[in-house]
KOLLUM-214654 format. One record per atom (N, C-alpha, C, O): residue in three letters; z, x, y. Coordinates in steps of 0.001 Angstrom, whole numbers, padded with zeros to 6 digits, always signed. Each point is the difference from the previous one (the first is absolute). Example, Ala and Ser with C-alpha at 12.3 -4.5 7.8 and 13.67 -1.06 7.14 Angstrom:
2
ALA+007800+013190-005690 ALA+000000-000890+001190 ALA+000000+000900+001200 ALA+000665+001036-000019 SER-001385-001386+001069 SER+000060+000820+001190 SER+000730-000770+001090 SER+000169+000509+001108 
***
This chain:
107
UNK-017358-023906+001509 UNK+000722+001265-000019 UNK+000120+000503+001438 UNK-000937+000042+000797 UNK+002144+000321-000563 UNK+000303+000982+001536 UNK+001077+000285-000178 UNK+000565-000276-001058 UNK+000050+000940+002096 UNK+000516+000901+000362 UNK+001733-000170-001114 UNK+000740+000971-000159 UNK-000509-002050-000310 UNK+001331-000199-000836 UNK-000527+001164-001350 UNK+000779+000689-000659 UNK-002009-000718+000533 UNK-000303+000873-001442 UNK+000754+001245+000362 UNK+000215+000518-001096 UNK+000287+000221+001983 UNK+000901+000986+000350 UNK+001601-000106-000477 UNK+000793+000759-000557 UNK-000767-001917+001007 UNK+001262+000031-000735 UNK+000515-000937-001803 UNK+001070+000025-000609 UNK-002347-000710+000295 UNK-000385-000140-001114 UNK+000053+001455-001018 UNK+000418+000161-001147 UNK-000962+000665+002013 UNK+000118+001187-001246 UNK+001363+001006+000357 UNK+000503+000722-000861 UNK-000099-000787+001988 UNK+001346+000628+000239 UNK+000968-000232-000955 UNK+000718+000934-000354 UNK-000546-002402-000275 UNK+000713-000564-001039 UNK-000627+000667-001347 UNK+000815+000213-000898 UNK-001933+000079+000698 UNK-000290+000074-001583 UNK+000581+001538+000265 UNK+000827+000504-000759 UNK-001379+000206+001972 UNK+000634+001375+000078 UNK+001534+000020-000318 UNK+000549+000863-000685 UNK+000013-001840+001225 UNK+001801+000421+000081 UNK-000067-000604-001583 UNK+000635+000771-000721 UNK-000978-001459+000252 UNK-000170-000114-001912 UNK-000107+000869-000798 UNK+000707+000268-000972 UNK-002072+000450+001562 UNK-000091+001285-001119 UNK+000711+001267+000278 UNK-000166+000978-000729 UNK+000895-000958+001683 UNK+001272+001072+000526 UNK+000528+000292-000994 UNK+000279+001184-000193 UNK+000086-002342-000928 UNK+001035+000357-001123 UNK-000614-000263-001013 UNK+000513-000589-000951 UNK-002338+001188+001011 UNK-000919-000165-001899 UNK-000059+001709+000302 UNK+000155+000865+000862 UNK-000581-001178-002597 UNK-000166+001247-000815 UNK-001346+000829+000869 UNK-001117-000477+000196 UNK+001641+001906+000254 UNK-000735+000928+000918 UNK-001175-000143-000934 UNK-001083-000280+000513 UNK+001189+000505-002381 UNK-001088-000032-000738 UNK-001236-000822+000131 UNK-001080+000526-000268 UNK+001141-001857+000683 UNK-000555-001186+000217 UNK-000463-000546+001124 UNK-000926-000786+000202 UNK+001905+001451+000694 UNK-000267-000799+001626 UNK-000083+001284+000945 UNK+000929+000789+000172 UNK-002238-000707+000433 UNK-000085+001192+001608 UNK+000735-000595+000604 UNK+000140+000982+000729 UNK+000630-001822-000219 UNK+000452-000396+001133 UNK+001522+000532-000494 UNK+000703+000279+000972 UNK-000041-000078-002282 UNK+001089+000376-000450 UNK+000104+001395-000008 UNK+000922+000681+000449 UNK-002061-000281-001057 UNK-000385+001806+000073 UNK+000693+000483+001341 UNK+001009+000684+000169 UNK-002032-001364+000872 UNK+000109+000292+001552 UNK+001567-000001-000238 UNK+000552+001057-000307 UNK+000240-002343+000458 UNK+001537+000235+000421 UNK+001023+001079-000994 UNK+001126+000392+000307 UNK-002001-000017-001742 UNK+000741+000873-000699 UNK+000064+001701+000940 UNK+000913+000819+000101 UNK-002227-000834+000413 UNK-000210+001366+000469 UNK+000718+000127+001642 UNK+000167+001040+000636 UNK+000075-002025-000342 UNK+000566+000188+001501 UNK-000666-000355+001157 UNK-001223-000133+000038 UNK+001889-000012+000822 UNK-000234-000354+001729 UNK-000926+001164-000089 UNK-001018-000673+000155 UNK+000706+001512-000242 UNK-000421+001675+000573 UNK-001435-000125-000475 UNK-000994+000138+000713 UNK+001017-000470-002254 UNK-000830-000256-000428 UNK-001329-001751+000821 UNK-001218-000148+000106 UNK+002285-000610+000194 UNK-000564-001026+000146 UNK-000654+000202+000889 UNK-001229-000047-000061 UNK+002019+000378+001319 UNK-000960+000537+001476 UNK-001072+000788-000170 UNK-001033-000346+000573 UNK+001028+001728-001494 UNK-001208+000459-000094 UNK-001128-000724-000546 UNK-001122+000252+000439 UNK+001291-001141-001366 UNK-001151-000917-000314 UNK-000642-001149+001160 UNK-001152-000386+000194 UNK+002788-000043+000629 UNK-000890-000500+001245 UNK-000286+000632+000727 UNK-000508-000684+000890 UNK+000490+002118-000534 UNK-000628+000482+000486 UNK-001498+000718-000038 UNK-000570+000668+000864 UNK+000118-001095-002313 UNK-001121+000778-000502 UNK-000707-001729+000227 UNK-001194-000222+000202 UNK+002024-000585-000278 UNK-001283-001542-000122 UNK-000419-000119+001597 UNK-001050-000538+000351 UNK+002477+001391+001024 UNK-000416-000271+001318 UNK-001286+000621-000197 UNK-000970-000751+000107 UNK+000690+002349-000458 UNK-001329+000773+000229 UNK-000978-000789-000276 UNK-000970-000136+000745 UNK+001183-000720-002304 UNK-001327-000015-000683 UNK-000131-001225+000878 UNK-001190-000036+000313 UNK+001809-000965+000228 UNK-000397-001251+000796 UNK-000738+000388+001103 UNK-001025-000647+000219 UNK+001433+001944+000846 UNK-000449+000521+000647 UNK-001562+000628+000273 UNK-000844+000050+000895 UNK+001048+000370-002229 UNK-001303+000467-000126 UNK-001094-001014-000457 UNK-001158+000199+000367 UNK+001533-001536-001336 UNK-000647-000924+000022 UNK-000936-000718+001268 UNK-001126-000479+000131 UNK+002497+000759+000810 UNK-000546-001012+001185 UNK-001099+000872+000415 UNK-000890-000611+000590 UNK+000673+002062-000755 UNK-001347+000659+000832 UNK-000672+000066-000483 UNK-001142-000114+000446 UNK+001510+000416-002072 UNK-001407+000463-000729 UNK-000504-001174-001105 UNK-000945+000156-000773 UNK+001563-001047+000845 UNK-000639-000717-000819 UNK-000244-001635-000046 UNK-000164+000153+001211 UNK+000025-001229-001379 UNK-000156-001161-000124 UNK+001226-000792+000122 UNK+001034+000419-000521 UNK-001065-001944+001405 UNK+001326-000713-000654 UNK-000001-000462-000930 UNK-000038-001119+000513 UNK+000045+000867-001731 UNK+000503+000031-000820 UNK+000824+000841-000933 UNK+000969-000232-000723 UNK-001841+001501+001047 UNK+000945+001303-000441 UNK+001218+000238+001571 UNK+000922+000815-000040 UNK-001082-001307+000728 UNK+001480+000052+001250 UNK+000492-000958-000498 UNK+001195+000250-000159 UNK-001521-001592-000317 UNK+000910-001239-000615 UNK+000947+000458-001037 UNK+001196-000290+000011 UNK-001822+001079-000984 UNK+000517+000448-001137 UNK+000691+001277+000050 UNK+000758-000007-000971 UNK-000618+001217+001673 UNK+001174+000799+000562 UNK+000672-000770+000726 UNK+001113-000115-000513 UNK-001192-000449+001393 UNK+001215-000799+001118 UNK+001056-001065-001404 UNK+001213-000210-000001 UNK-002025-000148-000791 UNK+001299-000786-001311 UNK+000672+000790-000128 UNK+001114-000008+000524 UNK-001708+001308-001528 UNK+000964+000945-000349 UNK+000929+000677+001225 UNK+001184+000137-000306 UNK-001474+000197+001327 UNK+000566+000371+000969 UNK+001088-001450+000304 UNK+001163+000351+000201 UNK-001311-001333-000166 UNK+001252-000999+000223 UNK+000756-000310-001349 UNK+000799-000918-000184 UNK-001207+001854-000705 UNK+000707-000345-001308 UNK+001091+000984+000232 UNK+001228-000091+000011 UNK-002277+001295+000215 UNK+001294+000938-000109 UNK+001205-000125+001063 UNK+001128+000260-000418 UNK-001262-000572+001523 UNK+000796-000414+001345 UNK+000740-000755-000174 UNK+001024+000034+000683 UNK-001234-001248-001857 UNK+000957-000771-000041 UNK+000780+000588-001244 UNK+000989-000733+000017 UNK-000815+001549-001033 UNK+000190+000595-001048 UNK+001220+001333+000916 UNK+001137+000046-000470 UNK-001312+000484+001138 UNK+000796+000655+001179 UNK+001170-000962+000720 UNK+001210+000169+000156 UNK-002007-001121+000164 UNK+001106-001325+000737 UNK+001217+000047-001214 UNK+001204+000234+000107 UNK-002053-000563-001320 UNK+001009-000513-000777 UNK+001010+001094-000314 UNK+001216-000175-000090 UNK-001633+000914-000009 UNK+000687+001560-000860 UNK+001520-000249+001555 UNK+001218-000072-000165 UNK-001940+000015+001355 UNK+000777+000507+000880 UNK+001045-001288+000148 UNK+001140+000088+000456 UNK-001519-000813-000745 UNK+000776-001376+000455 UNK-000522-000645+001788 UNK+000031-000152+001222 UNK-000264+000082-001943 UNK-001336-001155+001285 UNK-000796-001001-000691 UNK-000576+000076-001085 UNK+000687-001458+002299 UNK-000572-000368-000374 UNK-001243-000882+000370 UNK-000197-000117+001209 UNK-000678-000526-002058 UNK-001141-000011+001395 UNK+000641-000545+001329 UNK+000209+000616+001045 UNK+000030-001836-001331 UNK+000561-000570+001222 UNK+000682+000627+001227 UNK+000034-000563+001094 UNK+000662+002109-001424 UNK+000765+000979+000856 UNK-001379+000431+000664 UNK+000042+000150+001221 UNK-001041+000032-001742 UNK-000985+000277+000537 UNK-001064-000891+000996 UNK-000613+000298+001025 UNK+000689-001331-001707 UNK-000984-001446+000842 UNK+001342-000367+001203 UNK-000407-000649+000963 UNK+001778+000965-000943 UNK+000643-000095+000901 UNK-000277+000803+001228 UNK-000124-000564+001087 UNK+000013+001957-001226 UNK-000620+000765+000760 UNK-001332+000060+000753 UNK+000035+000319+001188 UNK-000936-000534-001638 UNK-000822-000631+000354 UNK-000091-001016+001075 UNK-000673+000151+001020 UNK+001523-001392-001357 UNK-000026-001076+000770 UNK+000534+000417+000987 UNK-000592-000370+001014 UNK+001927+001319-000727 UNK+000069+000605+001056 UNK-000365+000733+001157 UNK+000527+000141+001103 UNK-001698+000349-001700 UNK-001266+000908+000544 UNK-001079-000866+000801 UNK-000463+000386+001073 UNK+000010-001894-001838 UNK-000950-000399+000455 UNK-000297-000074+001255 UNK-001155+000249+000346 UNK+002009-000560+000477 UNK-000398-000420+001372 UNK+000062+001761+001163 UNK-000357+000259+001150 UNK+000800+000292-001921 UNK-000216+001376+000448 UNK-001402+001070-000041 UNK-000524+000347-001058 UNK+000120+000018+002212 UNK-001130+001234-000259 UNK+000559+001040-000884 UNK+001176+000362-000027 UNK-002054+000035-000619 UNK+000470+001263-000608 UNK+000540+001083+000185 UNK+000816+000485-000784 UNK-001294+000185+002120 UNK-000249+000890+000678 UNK+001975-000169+000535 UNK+000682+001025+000026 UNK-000008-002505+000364 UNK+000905-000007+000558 UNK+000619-000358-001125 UNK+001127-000111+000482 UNK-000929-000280-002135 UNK+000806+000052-000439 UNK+000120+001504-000601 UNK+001061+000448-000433 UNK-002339+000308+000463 UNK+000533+001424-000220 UNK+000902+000660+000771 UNK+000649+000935-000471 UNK-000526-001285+001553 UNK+000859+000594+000998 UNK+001071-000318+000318 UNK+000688+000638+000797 UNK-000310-001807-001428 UNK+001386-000593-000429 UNK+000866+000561-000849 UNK+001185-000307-000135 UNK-002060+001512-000698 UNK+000725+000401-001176 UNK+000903+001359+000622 UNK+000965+000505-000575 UNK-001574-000038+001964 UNK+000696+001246+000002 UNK-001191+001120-000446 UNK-001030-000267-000619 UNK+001389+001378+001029 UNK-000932+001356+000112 UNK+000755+000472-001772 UNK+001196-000184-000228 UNK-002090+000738-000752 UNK+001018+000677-001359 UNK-000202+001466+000714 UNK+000510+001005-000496 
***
């Protein structure tokens, strides 16, 4: 198992896009909306967050899933896809951080 299990479940995600909200969370999620979806990844960023200080890895192993579940559950809603993302990335690699932040422009 590595890193393809990301996009292994990106597919079952873009599957259950169109099951019964009754049956499937991952359908619920796309019944209720983008608005909705982000706030749930945004409650798995905290709780990962807070994993990493206050508690054990395994409990950081197990928020960081849900936290890449929901991220990719957002991808999908938005139309993205992983690969738009592992593209980006590869672009970045050979760059410091510090100077691809500064590539982006002042917001």
């Amino acid at each position: 198992m590595g890193p393809e299990v990301l996009d292994d479940l990106f597919a079952v995600i873009k599957i259950r896009k169109g099951s019964d909200p009754e049956t499937s969370y991952t359908a619920r999620l796309f019944a209720k909306g983008r608005l909705k979806i982000a706030q749930k990844l945004g409650e798995e960023a905290v709780e990962t967050a807070l994993a990493g200080v206050a508690q054990g890895p395994d409990q950081l192993a197990s928020e960081s899933a849900d936290l890449l579940y929901h991220l990719l559950v957002l991808w999908a809603d938005a139309g993205v896809r992983p690969a738009d993302v592992w593209k980006k990335l590869a672009e970045r690699r050979d760059r410091s951080g510090i100077e691809e932040k500064s590539s982006r422009g002042k917001s």
